[in-house]
C-alpha positions as CSV (number, residue, x, y, z in Angstrom):
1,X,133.8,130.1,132.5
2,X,130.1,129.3,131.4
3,X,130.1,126.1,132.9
4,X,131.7,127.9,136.5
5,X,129.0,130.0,136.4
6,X,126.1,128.1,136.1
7,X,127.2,125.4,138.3
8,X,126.4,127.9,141.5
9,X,123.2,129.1,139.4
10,X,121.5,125.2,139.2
11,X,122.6,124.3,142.4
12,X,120.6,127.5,143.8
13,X,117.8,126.8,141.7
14,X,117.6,123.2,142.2
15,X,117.6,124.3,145.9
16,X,114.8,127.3,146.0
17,X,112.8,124.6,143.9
18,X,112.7,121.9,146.1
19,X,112.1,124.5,149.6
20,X,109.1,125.4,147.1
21,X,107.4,122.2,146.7
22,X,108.2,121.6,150.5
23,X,106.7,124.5,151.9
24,X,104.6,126.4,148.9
25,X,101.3,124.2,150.1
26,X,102.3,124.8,153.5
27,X,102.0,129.1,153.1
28,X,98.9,128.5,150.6
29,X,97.2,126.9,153.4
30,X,98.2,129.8,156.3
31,X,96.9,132.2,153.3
32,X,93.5,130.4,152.5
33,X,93.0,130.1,156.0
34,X,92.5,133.8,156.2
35,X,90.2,133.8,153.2
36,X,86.7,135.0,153.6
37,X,85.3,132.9,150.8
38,X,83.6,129.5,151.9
39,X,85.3,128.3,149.1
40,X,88.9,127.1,149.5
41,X,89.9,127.6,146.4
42,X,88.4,131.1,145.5
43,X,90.3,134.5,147.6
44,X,87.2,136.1,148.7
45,X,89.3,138.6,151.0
46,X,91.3,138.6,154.0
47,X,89.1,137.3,157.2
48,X,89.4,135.8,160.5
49,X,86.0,134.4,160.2
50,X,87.0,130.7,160.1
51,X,88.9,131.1,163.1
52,X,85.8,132.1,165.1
53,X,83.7,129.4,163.2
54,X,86.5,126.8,164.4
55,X,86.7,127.8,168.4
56,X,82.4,127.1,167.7
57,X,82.9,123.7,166.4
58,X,82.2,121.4,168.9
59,X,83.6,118.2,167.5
60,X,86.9,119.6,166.5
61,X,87.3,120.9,170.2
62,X,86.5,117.6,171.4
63,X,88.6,115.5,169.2
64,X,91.7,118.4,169.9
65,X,91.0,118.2,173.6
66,X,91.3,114.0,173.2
67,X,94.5,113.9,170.8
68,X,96.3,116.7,173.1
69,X,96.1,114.7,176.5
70,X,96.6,110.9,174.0
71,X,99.7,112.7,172.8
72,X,101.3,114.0,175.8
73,X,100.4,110.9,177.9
74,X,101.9,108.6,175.0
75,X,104.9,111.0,175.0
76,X,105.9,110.9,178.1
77,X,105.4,107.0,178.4
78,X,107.2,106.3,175.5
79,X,109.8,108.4,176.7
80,X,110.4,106.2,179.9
81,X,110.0,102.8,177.9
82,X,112.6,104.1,174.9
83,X,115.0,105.2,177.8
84,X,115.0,102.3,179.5
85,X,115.0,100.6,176.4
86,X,118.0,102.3,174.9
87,X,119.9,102.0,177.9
88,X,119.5,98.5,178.3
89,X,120.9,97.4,174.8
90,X,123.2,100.3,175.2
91,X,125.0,99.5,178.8
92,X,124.1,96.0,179.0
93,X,125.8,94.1,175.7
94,X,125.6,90.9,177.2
95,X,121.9,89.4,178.3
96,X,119.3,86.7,177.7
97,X,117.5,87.2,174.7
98,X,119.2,90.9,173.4
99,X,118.8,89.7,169.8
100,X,115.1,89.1,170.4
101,X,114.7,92.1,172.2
102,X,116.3,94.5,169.6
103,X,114.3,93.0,166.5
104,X,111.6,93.3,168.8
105,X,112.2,97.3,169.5
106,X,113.5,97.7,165.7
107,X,110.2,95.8,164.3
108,X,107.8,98.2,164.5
109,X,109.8,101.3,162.8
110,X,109.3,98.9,159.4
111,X,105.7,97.2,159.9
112,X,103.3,98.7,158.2
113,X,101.0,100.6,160.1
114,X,98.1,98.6,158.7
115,X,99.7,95.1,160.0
116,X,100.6,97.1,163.5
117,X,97.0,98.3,163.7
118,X,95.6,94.9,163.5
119,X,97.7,93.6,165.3
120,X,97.1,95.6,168.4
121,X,93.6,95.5,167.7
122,X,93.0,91.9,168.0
123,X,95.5,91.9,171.5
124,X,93.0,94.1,173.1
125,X,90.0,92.7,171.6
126,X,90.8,89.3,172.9
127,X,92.5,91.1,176.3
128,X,89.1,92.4,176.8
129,X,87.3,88.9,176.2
130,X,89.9,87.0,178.9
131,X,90.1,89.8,181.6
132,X,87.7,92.8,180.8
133,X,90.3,95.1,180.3
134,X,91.1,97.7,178.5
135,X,88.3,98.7,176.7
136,X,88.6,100.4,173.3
137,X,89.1,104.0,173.8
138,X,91.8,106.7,174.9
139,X,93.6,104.0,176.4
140,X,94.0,102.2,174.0
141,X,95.1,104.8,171.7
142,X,97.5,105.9,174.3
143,X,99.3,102.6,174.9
144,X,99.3,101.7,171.2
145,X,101.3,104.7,170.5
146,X,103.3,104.7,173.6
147,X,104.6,101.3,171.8
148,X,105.9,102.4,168.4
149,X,106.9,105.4,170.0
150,X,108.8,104.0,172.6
151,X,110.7,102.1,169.4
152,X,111.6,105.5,168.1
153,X,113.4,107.2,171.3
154,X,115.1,104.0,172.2
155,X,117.0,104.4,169.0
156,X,117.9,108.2,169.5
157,X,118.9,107.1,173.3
158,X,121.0,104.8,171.8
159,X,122.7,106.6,169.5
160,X,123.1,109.2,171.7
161,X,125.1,107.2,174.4
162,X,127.2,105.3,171.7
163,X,129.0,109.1,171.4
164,X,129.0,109.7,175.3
165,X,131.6,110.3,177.4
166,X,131.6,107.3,180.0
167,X,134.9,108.9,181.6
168,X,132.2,111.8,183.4
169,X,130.3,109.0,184.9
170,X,133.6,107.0,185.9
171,X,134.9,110.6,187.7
172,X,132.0,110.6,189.3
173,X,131.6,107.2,190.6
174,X,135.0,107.9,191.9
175,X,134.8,111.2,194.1
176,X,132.3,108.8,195.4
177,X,128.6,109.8,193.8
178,X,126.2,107.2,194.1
179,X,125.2,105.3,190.8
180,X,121.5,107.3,191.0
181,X,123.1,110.3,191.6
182,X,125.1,109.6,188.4
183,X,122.9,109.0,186.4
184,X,120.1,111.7,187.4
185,X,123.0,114.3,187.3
186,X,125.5,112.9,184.8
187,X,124.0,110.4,182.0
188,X,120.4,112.1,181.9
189,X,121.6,115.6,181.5
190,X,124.2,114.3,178.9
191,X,121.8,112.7,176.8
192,X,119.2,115.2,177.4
193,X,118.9,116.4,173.5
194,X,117.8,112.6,172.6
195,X,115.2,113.0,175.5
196,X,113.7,116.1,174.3
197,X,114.2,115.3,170.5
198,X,112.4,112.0,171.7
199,X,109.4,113.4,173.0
200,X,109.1,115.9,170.8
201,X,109.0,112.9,167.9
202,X,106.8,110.8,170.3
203,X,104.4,113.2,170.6
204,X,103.9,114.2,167.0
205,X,103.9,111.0,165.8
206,X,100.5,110.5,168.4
207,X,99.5,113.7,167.0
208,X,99.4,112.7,163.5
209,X,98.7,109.2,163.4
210,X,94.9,108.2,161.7
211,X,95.9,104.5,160.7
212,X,97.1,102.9,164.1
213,X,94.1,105.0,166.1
214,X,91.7,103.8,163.3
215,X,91.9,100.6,164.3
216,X,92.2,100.4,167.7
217,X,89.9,102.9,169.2
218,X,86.0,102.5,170.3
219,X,82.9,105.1,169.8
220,X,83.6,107.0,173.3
221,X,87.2,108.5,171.6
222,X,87.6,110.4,168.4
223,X,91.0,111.8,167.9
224,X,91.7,115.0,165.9
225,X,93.3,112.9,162.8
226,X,89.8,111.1,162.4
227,X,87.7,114.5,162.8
228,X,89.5,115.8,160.0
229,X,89.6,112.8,157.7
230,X,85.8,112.8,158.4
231,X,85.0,116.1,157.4
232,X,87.3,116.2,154.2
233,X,85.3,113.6,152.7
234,X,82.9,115.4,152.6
235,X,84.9,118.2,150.6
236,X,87.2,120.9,152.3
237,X,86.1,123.6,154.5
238,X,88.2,126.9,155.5
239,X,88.0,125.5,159.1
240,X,90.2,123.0,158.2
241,X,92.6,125.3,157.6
242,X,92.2,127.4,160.1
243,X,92.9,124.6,162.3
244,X,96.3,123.2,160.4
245,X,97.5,126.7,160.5
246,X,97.0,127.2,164.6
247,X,98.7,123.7,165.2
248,X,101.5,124.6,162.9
249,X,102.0,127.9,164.9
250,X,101.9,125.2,168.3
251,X,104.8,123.1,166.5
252,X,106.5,126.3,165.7
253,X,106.7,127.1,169.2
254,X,107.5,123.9,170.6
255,X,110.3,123.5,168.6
256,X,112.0,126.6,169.0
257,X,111.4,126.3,172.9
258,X,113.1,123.1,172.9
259,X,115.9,124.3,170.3
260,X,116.4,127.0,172.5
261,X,116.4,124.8,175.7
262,X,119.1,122.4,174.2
263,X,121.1,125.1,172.6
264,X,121.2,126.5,176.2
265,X,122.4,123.2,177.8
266,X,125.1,123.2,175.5
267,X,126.7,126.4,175.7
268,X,126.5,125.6,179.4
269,X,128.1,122.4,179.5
270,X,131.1,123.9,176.9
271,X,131.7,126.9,179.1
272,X,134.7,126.8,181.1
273,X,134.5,126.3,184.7
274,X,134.6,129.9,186.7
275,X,137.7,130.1,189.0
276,X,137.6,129.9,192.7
277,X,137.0,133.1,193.8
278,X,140.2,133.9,196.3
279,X,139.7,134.5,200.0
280,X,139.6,138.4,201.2
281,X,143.2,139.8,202.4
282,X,142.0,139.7,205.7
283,X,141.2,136.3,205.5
284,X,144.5,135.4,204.0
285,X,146.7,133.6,206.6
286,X,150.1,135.5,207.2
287,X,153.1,134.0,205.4
């Protein structure tokens, strides 16, 4: 009886303790980001001064402005090359070099981000000696995190059309569809919770990468990451917070939008089909 008993009571502890050490720094630093005190450590009562002292800071809105547009940019790039990607060593199981090409996508999800770093680092340094191009700067940031990016969704594409349905795309090619028309109306939409999940992982990895962006950008881009990891060295200031606790609300939103958006696909595509509605009895022809 003793041992019934506690069983329930450790697992709920075990459980409250680990959502504690998961998320207790998280609220501590929404709290301190309201404190007046210039001191992060010391409550010196509630305030929205760093918030005001933040929207002033010129270097944070620069480097915020710069790692929004890398983010979305390498987001959306990635998402086309991990598509493509996916659906190549997904559809396509027999092709010239497939091995090569799938050690190649799977390679950078386990190199380090140092080796990755200089690694593309010394292809655009020596690109830029041969052909002038790209210089270091937002676009390189951009394309080197459009590349392990694009690693990331072309797994989730591919796991997500090992579980589809090819029978839908085989009805449809059959009522006559064209194979375009199949696969911007049928296959996309299907998958469509790997695409959003996809971006949504591409873009935050951009977001929050300082190692990769490090290494490969020049003096004319300064991402948000790097503004940050400057200024902590110096010690932390409540702006800091201020500014974690704005982007967390921003992820917050995003992800219940797209949570929303998928959940919405899905009760649509489980709801049964609507019957015909029948003609008026005017219309009806006469037995």
């Amino acid at each position: 009886m003793i041992q019934t008993r506690a069983g329930p009571c450790f697992r709920i502890g075990a459980l409250a303790l680990g959502f504690a050490f998961l998320y207790a720094p998280i609220v501590l630093l929404v709290l301190y980001s309201f404190n007046g005190s210039r001191l992060v450590t010391v409550w010196g009562g509630f305030s929205t001064r760093w918030y005001g002292e933040l929207l002033n800071n010129e270097a944070f809105r620069a480097a915020t402005v710069t790692s929004l547009e890398v983010a979305a940019t390498a987001a959306t790039l990635s998402l086309i090359l991990g598509t493509f990607a996916g659906f190549s060593l997904s559809r396509f199981t027999r092709f010239p070099g497939r091995r090569v090409f799938g050690f190649a996508l799977l390679a950078p999800l386990v190199v380090p981000e140092v080796i990755l770093g200089l690694s593309l680092l010394l292809l655009f340094v020596t690109s830029e000696s041969w052909i002038g191009w790209p210089s270091r700067g937002i676009v390189t940031i951009t394309t080197a995190h459009a590349t392990f990016g694009a690693c990331f969704i072309s797994v989730l594409v591919r796991a997500q059309l090992a579980g589809f349905d090819r029978s839908l795309e085989e009805a449809a090619l059959d009522l006559g569809a064209h194979p375009w028309t199949v696969l911007t109306r049928v296959t996309l939409p299907g998958i469509s919770p790997a695409l959003v999940s996809g971006w949504l992982l591409a873009f935050t990895l951009s977001l929050d990468d300082l190692v990769i962006a490090s290494f490969v950008t020049g003096p004319s881009a300064t991402t948000l990451p790097m503004a940050v990891f400057s200024s902590v060295r110096l010690g932390v200031s409540p702006e800091v917070n201020a500014l974690a606790t704005l982007f967390l609300a921003v992820v917050f939103v995003l992800v219940a939008l797209a949570g929303w958006l998928m959940g919405r696909e899905e009760r649509r595509r489980r709801a049964p089909a609507s019957p015909l509605p029948l003609p008026p009895p005017h219309a009806r022809p006469c037995p």
